[in-house]
N, CA, C and O of each residue as an XYZ file, in Angstrom:
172
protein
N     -60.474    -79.906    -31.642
C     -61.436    -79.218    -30.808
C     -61.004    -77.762    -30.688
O     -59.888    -77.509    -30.234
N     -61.757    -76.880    -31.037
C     -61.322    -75.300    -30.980
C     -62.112    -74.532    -29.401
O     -62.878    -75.376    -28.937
N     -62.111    -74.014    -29.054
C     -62.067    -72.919    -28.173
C     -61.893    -74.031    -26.957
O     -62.957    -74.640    -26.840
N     -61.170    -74.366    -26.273
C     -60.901    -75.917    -24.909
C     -60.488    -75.551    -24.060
O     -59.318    -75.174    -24.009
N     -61.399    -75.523    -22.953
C     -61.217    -75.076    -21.624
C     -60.432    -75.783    -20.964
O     -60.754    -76.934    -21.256
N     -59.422    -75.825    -20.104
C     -58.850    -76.769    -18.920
C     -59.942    -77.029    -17.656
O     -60.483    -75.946    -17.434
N     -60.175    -77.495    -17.249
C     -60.697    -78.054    -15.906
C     -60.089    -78.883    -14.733
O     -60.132    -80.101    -14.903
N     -59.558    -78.461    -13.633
C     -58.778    -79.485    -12.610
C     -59.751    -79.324    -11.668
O     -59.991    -78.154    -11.371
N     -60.617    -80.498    -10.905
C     -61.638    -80.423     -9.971
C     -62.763    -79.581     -9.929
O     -63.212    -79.002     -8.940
N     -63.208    -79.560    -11.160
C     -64.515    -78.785    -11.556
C     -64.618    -77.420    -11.032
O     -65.506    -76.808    -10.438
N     -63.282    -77.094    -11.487
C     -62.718    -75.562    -11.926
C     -62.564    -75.167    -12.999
O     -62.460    -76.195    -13.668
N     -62.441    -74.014    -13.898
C     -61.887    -73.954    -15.059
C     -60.677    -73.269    -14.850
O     -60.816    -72.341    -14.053
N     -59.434    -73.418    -15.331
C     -58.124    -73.276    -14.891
C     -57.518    -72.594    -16.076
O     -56.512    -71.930    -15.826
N     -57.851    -72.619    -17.080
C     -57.637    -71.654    -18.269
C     -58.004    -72.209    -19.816
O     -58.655    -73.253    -19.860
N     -57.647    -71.609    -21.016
C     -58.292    -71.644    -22.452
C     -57.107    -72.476    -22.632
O     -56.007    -72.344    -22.096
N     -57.457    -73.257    -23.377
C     -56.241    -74.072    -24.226
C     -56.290    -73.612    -25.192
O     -55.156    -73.408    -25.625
N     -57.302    -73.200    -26.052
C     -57.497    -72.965    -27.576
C     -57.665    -74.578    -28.296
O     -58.160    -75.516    -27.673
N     -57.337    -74.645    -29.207
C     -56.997    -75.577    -30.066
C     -56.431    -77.026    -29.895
O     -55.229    -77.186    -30.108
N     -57.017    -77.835    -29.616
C     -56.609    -78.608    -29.253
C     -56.750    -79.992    -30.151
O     -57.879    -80.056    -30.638
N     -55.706    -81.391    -30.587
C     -55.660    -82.431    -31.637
C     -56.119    -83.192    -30.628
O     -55.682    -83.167    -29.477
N     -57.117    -83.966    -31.094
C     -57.274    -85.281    -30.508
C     -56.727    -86.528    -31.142
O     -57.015    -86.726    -32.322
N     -56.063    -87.288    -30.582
C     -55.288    -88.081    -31.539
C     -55.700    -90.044    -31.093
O     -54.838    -90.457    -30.318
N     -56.423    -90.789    -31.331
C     -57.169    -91.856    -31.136
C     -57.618    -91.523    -29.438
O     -58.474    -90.649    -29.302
N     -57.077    -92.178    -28.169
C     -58.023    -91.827    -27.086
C     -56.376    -91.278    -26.369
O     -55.755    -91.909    -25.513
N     -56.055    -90.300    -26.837
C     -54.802    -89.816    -25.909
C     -54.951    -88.042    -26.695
O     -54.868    -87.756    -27.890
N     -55.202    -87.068    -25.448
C     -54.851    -86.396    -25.250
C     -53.646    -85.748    -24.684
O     -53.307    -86.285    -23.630
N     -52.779    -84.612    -25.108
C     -51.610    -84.309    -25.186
C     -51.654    -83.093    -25.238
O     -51.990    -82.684    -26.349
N     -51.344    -81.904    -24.088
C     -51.054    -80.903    -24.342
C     -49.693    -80.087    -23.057
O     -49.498    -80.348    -21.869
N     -49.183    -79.343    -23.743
C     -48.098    -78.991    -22.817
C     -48.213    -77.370    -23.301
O     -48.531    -76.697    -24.282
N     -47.546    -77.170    -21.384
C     -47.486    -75.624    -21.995
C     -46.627    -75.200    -20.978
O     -46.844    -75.757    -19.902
N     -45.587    -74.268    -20.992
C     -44.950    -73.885    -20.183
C     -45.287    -73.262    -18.551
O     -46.278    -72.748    -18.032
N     -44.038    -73.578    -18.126
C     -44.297    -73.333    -16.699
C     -44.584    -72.046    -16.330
O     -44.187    -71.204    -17.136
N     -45.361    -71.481    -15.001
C     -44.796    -69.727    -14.708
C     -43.826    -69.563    -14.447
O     -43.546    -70.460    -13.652
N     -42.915    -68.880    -14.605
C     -41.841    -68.494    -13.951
C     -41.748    -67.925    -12.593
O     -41.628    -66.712    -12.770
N     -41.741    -68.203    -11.192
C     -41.238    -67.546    -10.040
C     -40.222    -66.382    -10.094
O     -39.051    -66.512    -10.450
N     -40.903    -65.040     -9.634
C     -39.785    -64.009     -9.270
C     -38.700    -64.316     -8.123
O     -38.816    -64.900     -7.046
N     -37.441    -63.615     -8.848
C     -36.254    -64.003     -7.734
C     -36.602    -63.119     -6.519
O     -37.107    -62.030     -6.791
N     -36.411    -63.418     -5.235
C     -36.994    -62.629     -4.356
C     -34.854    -61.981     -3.760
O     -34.580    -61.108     -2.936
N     -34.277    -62.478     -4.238
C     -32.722    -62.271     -3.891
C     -32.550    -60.876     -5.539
O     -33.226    -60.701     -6.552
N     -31.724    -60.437     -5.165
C     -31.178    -59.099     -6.333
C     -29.761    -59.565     -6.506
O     -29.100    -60.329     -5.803
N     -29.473    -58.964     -7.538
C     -28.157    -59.098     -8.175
C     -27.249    -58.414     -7.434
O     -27.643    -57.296     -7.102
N     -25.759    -58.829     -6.930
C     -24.866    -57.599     -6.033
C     -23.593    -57.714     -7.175
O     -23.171    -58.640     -7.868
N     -23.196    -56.235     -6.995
C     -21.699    -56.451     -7.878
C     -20.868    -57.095     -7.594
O     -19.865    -57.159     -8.305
């Protein structure tokens, strides 16, 4: 399936792109966001 929207509660939540369908199991992963450190580095 090419251009594949995400949907969580009849939202659209972002593009997947490209996506394999593989018999009735869908499978996609994608990395987490990363959280900014709200602490700084001290010498």
């Amino acid at each position: 399936l090419a251009n594949t929207d995400e949907y969580i509660e009849g939202q659209v939540t972002g593009s997947l792109g490209e996506v394999l369908v593989r018999c009735n199991n869908v499978l996609y992963i994608r990395g987490a966001e990363e959280e900014e450190e709200e602490e700084t580095m001290r010498d």
